[in-house]
LOLOLO-441739 format. One record per residue (C-alpha): residue in one letter; x, y, z; residue number from 1. Coordinates in nm, 4 decimals. Layout:
! LOLOLO-441739
(A; (X; Y; Z); NUM)
...
//
This chain:
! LOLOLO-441739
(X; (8.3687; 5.9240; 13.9507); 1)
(X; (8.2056; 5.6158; 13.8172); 2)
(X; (7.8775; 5.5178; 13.9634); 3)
(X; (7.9325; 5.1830; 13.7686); 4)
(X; (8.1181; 4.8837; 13.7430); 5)
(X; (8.4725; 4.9063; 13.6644); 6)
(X; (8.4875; 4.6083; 13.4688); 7)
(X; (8.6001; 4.5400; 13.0846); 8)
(X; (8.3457; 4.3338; 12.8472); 9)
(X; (8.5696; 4.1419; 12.7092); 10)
(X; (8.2451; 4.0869; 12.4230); 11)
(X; (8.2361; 4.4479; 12.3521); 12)
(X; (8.5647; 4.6186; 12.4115); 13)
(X; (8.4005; 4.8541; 12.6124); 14)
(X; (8.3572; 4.9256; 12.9955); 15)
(X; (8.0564; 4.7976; 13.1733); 16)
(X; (7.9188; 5.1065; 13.3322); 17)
(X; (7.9327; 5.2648; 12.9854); 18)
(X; (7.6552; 4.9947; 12.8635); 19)
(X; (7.4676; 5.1049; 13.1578); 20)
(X; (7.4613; 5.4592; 13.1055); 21)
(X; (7.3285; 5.4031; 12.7727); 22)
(X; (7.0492; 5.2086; 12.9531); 23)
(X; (6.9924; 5.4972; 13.2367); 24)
(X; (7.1126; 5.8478; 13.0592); 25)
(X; (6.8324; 6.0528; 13.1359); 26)
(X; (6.8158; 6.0047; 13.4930); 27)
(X; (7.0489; 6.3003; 13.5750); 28)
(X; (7.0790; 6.6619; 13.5188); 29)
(X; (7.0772; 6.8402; 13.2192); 30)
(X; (7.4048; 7.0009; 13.0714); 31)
(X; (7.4960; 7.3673; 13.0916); 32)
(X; (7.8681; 7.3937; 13.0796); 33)
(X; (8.0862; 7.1190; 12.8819); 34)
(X; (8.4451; 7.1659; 12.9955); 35)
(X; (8.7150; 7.0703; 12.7111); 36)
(X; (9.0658; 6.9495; 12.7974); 37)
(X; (9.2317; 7.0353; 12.4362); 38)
(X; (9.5501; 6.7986; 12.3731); 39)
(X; (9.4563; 6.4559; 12.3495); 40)
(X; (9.0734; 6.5567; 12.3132); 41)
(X; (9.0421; 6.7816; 12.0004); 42)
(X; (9.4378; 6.6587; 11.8978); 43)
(X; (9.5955; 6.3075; 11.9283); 44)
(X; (9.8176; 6.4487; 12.1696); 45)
(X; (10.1027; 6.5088; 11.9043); 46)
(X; (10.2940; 6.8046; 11.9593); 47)
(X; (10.5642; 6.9482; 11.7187); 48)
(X; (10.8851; 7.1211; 11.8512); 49)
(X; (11.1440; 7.3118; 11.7577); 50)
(X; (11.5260; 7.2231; 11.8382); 51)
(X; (11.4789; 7.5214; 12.1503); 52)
(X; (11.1301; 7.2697; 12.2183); 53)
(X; (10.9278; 7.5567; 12.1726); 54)
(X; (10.5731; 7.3750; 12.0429); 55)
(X; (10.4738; 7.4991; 11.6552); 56)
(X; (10.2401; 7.2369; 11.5022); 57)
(X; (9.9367; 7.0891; 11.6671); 58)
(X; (9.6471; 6.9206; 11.4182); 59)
(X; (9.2787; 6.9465; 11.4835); 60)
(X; (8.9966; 6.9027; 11.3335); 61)
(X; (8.7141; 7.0897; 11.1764); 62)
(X; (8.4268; 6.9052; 11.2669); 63)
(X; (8.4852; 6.9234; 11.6349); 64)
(X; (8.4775; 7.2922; 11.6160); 65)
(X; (8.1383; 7.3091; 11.4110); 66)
(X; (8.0337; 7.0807; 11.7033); 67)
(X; (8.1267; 7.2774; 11.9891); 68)
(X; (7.8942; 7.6130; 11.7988); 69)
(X; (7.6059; 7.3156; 11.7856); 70)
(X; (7.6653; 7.2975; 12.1956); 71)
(X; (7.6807; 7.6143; 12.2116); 72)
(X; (7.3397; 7.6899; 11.9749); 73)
(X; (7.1385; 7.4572; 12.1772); 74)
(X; (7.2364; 7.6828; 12.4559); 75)
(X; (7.5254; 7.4673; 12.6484); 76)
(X; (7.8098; 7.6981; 12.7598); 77)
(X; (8.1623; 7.5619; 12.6227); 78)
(X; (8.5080; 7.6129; 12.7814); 79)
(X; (8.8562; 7.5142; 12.7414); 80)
(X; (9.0541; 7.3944; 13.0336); 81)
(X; (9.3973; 7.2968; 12.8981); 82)
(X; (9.7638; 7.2839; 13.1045); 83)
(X; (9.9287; 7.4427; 12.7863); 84)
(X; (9.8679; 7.8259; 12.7122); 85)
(X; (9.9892; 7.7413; 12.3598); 86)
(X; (9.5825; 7.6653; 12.3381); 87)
(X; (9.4689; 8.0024; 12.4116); 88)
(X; (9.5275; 8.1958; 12.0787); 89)
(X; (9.2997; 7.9221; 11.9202); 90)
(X; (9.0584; 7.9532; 12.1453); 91)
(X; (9.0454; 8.3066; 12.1257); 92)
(X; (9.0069; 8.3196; 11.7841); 93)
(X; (8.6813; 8.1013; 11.7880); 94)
(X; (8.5366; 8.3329; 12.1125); 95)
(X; (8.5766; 8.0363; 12.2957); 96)
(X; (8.6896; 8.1227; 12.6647); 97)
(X; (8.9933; 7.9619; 12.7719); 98)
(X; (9.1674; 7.8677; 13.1350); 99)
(X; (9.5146; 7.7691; 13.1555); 100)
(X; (9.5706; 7.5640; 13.4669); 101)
(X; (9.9542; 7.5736; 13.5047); 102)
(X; (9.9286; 7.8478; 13.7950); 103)
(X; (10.2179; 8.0080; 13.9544); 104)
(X; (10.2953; 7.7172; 14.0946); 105)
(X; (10.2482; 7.5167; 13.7827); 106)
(X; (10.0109; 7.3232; 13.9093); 107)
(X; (9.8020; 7.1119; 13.7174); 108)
(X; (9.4590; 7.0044; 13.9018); 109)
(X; (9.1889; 7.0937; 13.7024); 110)
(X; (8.9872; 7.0060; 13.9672); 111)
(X; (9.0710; 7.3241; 14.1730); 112)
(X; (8.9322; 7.5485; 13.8547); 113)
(X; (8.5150; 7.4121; 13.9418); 114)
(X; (8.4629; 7.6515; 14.2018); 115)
(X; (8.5367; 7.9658; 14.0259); 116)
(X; (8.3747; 7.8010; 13.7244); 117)
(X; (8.0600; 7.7560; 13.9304); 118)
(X; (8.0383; 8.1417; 13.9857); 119)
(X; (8.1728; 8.2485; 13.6983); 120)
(X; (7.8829; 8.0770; 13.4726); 121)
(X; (7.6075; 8.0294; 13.7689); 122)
(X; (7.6183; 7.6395; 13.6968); 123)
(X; (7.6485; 7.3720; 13.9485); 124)
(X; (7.8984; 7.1031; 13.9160); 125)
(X; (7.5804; 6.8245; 13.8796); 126)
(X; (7.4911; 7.0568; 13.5332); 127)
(X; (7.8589; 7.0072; 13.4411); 128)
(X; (8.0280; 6.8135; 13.1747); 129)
(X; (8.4172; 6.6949; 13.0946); 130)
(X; (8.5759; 6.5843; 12.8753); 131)
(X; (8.9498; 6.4605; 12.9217); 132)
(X; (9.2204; 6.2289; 12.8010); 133)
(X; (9.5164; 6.2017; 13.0843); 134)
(X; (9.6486; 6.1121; 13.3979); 135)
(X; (9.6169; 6.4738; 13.4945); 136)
(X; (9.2412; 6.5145; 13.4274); 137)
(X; (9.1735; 6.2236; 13.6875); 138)
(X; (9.0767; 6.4646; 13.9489); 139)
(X; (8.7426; 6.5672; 13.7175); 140)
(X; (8.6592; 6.2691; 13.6693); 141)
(X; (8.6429; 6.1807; 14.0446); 142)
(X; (8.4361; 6.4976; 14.1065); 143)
(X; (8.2191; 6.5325; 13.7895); 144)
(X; (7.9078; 6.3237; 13.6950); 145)
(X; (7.8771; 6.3937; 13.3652); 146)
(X; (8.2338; 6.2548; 13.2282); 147)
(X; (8.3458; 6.1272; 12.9098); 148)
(X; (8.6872; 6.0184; 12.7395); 149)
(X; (8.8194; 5.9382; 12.3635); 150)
(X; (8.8963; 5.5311; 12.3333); 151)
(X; (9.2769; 5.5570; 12.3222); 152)
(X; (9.2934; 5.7122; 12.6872); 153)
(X; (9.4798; 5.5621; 12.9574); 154)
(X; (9.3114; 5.2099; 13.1597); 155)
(X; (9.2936; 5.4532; 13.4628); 156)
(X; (9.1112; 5.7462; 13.2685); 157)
(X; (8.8615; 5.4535; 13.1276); 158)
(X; (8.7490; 5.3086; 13.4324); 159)
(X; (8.7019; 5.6222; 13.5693); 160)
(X; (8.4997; 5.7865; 13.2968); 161)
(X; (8.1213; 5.7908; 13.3010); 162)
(X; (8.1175; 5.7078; 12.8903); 163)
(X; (8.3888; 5.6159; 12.6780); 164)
(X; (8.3766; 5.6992; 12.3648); 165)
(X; (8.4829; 5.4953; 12.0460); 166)
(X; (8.6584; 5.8258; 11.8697); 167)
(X; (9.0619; 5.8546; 11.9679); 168)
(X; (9.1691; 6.2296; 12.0524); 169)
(X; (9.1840; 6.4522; 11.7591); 170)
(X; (8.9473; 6.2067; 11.5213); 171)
(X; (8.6315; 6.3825; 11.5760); 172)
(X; (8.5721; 6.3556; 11.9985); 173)
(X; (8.3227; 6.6161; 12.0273); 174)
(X; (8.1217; 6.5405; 11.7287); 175)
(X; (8.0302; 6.2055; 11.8702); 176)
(X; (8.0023; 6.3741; 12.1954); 177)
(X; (7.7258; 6.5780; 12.0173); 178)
(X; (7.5777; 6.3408; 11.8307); 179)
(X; (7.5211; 6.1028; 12.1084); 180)
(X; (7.3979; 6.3353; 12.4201); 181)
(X; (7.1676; 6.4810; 12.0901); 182)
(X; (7.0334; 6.1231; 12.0414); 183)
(X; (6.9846; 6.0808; 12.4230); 184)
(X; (6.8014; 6.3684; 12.4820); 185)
(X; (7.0651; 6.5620; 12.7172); 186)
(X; (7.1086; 6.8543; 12.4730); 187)
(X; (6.8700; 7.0090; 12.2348); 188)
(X; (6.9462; 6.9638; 11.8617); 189)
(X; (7.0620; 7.3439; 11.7341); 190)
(X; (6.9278; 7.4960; 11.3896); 191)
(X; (7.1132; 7.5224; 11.0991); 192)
(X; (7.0859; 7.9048; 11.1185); 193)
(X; (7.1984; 7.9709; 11.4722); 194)
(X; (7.4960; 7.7816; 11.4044); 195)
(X; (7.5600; 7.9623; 11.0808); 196)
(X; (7.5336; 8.2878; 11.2927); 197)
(X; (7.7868; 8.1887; 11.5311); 198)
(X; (8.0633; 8.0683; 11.2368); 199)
(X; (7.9897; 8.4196; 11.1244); 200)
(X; (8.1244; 8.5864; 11.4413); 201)
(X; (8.4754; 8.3985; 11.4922); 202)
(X; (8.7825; 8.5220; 11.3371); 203)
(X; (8.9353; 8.2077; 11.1956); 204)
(X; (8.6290; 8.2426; 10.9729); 205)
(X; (8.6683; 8.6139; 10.8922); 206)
(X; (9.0568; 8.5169; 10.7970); 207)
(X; (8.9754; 8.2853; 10.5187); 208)
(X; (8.8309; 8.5057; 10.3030); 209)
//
């Protein structure tokens, strides 16, 4: 849904309307709710099968989770929305809430998921944030303000993004998302301590003890 100019700078690498969101970030609605699409975004995509292609090996990394409990200490609300249920027992085990979107009829429009989200945390779609990597996340970005996407996504996913960002999926999307809505002002820096207290409570730190 990009209120600005679909065009590459060929000086910069970079879309056009991303250079002028850094000029006018501000202007819009605070953040309550950041919505994470999980392969491609916190992994590079990679998945690892076996020879029945059931999926056994996915690689993420660390710093994006302490950067989701900084969201979450400066009091934005963080979900998962992910097309593979394979996600859930990782969410789960960082008391993050999860939503698969393959349906019963396998379905995969995120899109359809805002509504329900809308009651479900008492946040309007304008105090919403995404974050997605694939053709099948287009539908967010078309209805969504606040939209942002790792470098190595598809041209379509680019010029429809509100900010691209210079981190590929799975090398540390959500800590530059952090660090950059921080510098702008959008979210509240947490403290040390209430980020310490949330570590505390999630079982993937209880098991490595």
């Amino acid at each position: 849904m990009s209120e600005y100019p679909d065009e590459f700078d060929t000086h910069t690498g970079n879309w056009k309307h991303s250079k002028l969101l850094d000029q006018c970030i501000g202007e819009k609605s605070k953040i309550k709710l950041l919505i994470l699409d999980v392969d491609g975004v916190l992994t590079d995509g990679t998945k690892v099968y076996t020879q029945e292609h059931q999926p056994v090996y996915k690689r993420f990394r660390c710093k994006d989770f302490t950067a989701i409990k900084r969201f979450i200490a400066a009091g934005v609300k963080v979900i998962m929305l992910s097309g593979d249920n394979w996600n859930s027992e990782m969410a789960r085990q960082r008391n993050i809430p999860f939503y698969c979107t393959r349906g019963s009829d396998l379905g995969l429009d995120k899109s359809v998921y805002l509504k329900h989200l809308e009651a479900q945390y008492n946040v309007k779609r304008e105090n919403m944030a995404f974050v997605g990597d694939d053709y099948f996340d287009l539908s967010m970005f078309k209805t969504l303000f606040w939209t942002f996407a790792p470098s190595d996504s598809p041209r379509i996913i680019r010029q429809n993004c509100l900010y691209l960002l210079k981190s590929k999926g799975g090398q540390g999307v959500v800590q530059e998302l952090y660090d950059f809505l921080v510098g702008k002002g959008i979210v509240e820096n947490a403290t040390e301590e209430a980020v310490a207290e949330l570590d505390k409570k999630e079982a993937s730190s209880a098991a490595m003890k």
